[in-house]
Structure formats: C-alpha cells, structure tokens
C-alpha positions in Angstrom: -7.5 33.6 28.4 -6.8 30.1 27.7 -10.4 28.8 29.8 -12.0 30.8 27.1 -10.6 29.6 24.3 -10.9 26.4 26.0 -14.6 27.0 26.2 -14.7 27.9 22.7 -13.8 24.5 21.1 -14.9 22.1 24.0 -18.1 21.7 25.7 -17.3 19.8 28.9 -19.4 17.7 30.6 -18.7 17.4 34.1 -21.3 15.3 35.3 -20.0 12.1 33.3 -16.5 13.6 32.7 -16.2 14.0 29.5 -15.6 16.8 26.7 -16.8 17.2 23.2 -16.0 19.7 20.5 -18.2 22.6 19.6 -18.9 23.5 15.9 -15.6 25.3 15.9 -14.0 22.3 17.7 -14.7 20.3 14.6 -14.2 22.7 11.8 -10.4 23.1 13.6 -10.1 19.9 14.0 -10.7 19.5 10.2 -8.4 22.3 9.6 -5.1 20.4 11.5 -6.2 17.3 9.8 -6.2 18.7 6.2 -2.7 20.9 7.2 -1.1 17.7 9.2 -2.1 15.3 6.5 -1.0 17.6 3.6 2.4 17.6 5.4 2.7 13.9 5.6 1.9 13.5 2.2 4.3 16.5 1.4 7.2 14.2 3.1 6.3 11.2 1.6 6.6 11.7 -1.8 9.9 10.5 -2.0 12.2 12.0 -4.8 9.2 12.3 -7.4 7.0 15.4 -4.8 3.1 15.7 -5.4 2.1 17.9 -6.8 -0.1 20.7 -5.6 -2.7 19.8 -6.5 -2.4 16.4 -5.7 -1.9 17.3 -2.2 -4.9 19.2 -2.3 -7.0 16.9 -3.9 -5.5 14.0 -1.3 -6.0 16.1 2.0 -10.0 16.8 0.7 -10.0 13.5 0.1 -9.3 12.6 3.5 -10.8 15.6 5.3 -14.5 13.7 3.4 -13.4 10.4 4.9 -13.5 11.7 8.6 -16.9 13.5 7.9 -18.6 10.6 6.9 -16.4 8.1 9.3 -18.2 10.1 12.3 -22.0 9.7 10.9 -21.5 5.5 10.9 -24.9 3.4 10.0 -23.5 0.7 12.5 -20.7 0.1 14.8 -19.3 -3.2 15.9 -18.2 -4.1 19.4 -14.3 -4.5 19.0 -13.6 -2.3 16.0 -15.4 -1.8 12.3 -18.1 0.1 11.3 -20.0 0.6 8.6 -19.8 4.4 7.4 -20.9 6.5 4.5 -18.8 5.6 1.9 -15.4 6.5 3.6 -13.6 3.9 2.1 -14.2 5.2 -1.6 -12.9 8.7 -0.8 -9.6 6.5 -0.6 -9.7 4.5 -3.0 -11.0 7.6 -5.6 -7.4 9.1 -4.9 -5.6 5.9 -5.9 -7.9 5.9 -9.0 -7.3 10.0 -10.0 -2.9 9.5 -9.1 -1.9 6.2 -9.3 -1.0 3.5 -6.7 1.8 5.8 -5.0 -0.7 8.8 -4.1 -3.2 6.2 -3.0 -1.4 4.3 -0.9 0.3 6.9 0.9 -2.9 8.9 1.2 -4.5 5.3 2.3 -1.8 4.9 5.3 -2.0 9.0 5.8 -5.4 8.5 6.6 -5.0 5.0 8.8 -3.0 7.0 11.0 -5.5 9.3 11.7 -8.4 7.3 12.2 -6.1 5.5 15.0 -5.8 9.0 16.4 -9.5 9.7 16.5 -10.7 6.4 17.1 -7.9 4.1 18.8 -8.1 0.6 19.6 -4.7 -1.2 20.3 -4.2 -4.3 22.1 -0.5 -4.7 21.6 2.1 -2.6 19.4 1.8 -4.1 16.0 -1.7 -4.9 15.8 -2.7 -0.6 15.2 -0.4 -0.9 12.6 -2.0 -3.7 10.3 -5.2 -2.6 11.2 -4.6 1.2 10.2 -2.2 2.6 8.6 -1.4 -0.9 6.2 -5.5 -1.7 6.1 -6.1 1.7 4.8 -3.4 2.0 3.0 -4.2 -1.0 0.9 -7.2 0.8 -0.3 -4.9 3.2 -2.5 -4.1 -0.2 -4.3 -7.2 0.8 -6.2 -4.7 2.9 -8.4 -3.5 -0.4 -10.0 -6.8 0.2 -12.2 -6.3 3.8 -12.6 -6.6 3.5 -16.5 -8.8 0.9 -16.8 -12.3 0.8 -18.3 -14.4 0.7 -15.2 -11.3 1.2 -13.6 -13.3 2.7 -10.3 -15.3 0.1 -9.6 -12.3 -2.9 -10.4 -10.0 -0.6 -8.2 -12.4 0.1 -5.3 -12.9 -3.6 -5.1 -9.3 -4.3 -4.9 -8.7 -1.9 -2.4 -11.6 -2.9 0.2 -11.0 -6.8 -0.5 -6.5 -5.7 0.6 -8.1 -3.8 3.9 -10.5 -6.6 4.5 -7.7 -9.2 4.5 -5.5 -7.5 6.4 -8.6 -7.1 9.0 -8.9 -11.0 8.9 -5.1 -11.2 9.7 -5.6 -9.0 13.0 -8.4 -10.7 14.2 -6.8 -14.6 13.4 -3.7 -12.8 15.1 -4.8 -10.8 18.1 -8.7 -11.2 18.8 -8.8 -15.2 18.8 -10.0 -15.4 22.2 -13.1 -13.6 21.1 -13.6 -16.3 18.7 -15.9 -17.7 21.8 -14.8 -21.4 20.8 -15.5 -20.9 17.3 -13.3 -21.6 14.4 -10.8 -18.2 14.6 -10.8 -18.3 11.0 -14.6 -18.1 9.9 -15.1 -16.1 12.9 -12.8 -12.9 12.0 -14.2 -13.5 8.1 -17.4 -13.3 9.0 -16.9 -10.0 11.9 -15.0 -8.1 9.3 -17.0 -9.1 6.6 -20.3 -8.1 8.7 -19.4 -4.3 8.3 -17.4 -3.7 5.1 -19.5 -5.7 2.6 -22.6 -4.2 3.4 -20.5 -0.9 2.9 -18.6 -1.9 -0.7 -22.2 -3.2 -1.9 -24.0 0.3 -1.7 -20.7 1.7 -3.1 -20.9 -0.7 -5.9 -24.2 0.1 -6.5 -23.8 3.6 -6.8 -21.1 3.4 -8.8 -22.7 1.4 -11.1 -25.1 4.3 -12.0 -23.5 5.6 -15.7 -24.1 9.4 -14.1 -22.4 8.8 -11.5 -19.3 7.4 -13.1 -19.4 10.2 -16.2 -18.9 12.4 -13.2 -16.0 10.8 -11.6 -14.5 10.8 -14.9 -15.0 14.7 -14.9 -13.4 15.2 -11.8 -10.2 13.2 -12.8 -10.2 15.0 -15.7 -9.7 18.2 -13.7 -7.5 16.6 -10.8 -5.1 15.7 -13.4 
C-alpha cells in the first residue's frame, strides 16, 4: 500500500539513485506549500490576523514563486539564479498589504526555498540568505500607495535582498573570491543573476497595460 503510493508521487531512478516527483508529486507538493505557508502566515500575524483573503492572496503568491523558481534561465555555481520573475510575486504582495504582509510572506517564502533548494555552509548564513533576503523583498510595501508605487517598491525590495546577498558572500564565501577583492567579487556574483532578472521586470512593468492591471488586481485583493 504504501510502495504504491510511493510510486504514485515519485519516479525513482535507481541507476543514479535518485527520485523525482511525478505530475502528482508536484501538484501535492504545491498543495503543502500553499497549506504550510498559509499557516505560517496565519501565526505570524501578530495581534492584527490577515485576513482571508490576504492569506489567500499571499499563499498564491508564493505557490507562483516556486513555479517559476523551478524553470530558472541561468543558474550560478554556489547559489543564485536567475528565474521568471519570482522575485516580483513577492514584492506584488508587499505592494497590495503593506510592508507587514510582505515581509512576512517574503521570509515565508525564504524558508521554503531553503527547503527545496538548500545550500548552508554554517548556521547563520541560510538565514541571511533566505528567510531575511527574501523577506526584504516585502519592503516593497513601503511604496504601497505611491504613484508608480510597483516599480519604486519592487526596486527597493530586490536592491534589500541583493545586499543582504553581498553580506553572505563578504561573510562566508570569501575564499571563493580566488584572490580577488571579496568585496567587488560578491557584488559582481550576486549582481550577475538578480539584475538581469529586476531589468526584464522593470521593463515589463513599465508597459502602462501591464500596470492598469496590477492596479486591478489590488483593487480586488483589497
């Protein structure tokens, strides 16, 4: 009974030891992240709960962020990749609820990347480089009622996670540095794969459509 539901969600390969998840391995896995993460966010909301439907639009929000951190355009050696547009679904949330949501759905999210894709060399370095990094991108809310509030807000975020990238590699990956200046060279490795990322963002969100759309959906998140 259990081999078959076993074989239901995981294809194992034997030959180079390994398992990977079947359609319905992913949609489940999609599933617990959207219940796990609603639950998180659920608990952190201090005094002041979210609301439904700020819990639902939060645990899409991230469920969209997985999906598109799996299909990456390029992936670097020790960590960062450039995805489709993950980072916005993020930052979008700080933007429809405020720096609170954000951030908490930012950190929600962190957490779970490190649980899909880990990569720890000591105890504190997965925490700047998750749950804070990713949670800095809900600092987007701090524009949440500007005029072009999006874009200003999306920039913000990115540029909080791309520091606190800088700080892990200055911190922890200096001997990859190769003999080079630490400094220029974890600027330049994180900036490698989330610039090219926030410029297509940019540019898309620099499309009026695409904005009077956004500004749709807030409307009807709020």
């Amino acid at each position: 009974m259990f081999k078959k539901l076993f074989d239901f969600f995981v294809v194992t390969d034997i030959e180079n030891q390994s398992f990977y998840p079947t359609t319905a391995g992913n949609i489940a896995l999609l599933v617990i992240i959207a219940l796990l993460f609603v639950a998180i966010l659920a608990i952190g909301g201090g005094k002041k709960k979210l609301s439904a439907k700020q819990l639902a639009f939060s645990a899409v929000a991230m469920t969209l962020a997985v999906i598109t951190s799996i299909f990456t355009v390029y992936e670097l050696p020790f960590g960062g990749s450039i995805t489709l547009f993950r980072m916005f679904f993020i930052c979008f949330i700080g933007y429809l609820y405020g720096t609170k949501v954000g951030v908490i759905t930012g950190a929600a999210y962190g957490i779970l990347d490190f649980i899909l894709k880990p990569f720890a060399i000591t105890l504190i370095q997965p925490l700047l480089d998750y749950p804070v990094a990713f949670g800095c991108l809900g600092l987007a809310g701090l524009f949440s009622k500007s005029k072009y509030g999006i874009i200003k807000g999306y920039l913000l975020g990115v540029t909080g996670r791309f520091i606190c990238h800088v700080l892990t590699g200055i911190i922890y990956f200096y001997e990859y540095a190769d003999g080079k200046n630490v400094v220029i060279y974890s600027l330049t490795y994180n900036a490698s794969y989330i610039v090219p990322e926030a410029i297509l963002t940019i540019l898309i969100l620099l499309i009026p459509a695409v904005r009077q759309s956004l500004g749709e959906i807030k409307k009807m998140a709020q």
